[in-house]
C-alpha positions as CSV (number, residue, x, y, z in Angstrom):
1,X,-147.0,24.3,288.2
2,X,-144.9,27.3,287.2
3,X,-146.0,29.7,284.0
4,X,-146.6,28.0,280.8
5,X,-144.8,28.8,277.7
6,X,-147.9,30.0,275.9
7,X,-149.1,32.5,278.9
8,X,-145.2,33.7,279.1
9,X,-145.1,34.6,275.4
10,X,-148.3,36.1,275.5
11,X,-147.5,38.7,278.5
12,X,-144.2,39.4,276.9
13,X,-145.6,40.3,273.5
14,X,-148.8,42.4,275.4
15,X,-145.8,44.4,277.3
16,X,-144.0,44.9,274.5
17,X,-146.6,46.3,272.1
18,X,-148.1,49.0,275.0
19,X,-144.0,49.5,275.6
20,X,-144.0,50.7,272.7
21,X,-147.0,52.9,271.7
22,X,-146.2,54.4,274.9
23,X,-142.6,54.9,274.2
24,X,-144.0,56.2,270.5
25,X,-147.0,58.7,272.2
26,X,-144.1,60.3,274.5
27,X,-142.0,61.1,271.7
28,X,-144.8,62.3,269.6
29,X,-145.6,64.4,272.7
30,X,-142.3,65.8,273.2
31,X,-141.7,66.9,269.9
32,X,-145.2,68.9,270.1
33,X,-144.9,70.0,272.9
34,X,-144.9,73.7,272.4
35,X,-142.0,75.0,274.3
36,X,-139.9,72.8,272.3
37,X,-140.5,74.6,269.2
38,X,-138.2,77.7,269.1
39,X,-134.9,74.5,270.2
40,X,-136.4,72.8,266.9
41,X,-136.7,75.6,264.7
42,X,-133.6,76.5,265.5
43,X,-132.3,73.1,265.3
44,X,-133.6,73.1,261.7
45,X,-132.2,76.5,260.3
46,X,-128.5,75.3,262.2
47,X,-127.4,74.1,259.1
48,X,-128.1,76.7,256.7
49,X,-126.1,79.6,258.7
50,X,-123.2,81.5,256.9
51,X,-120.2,79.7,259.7
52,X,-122.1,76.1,258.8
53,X,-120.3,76.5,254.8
54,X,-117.6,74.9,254.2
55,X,-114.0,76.2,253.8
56,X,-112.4,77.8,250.5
């Protein structure tokens, strides 16, 4: 007998839910990481620079 429907929706929800904490914990990683830091702060400033204004 193949895979009941009970065992299928449990597997598919398990994978899911790590899927996503681990999909979650590598983004929290990357934006920690610390040689991403000077791209982000840069990243955040971008806006607020003099060519950024808008035209008169």
């Amino acid at each position: 007998m193949g895979i009941e429907h009970d065992s299928a929706v449990w597997f598919s929800k398990s994978f899911g839910l790590f899927y996503l904490m681990a999909l979650s914990l590598g983004v929290v990683v990357y934006a920690y990481w610390p040689s991403n830091r000077k791209r982000f702060d840069n990243a955040a400033k971008s806006i607020l620079r003099e060519e950024d204004r808008p035209w008169r």
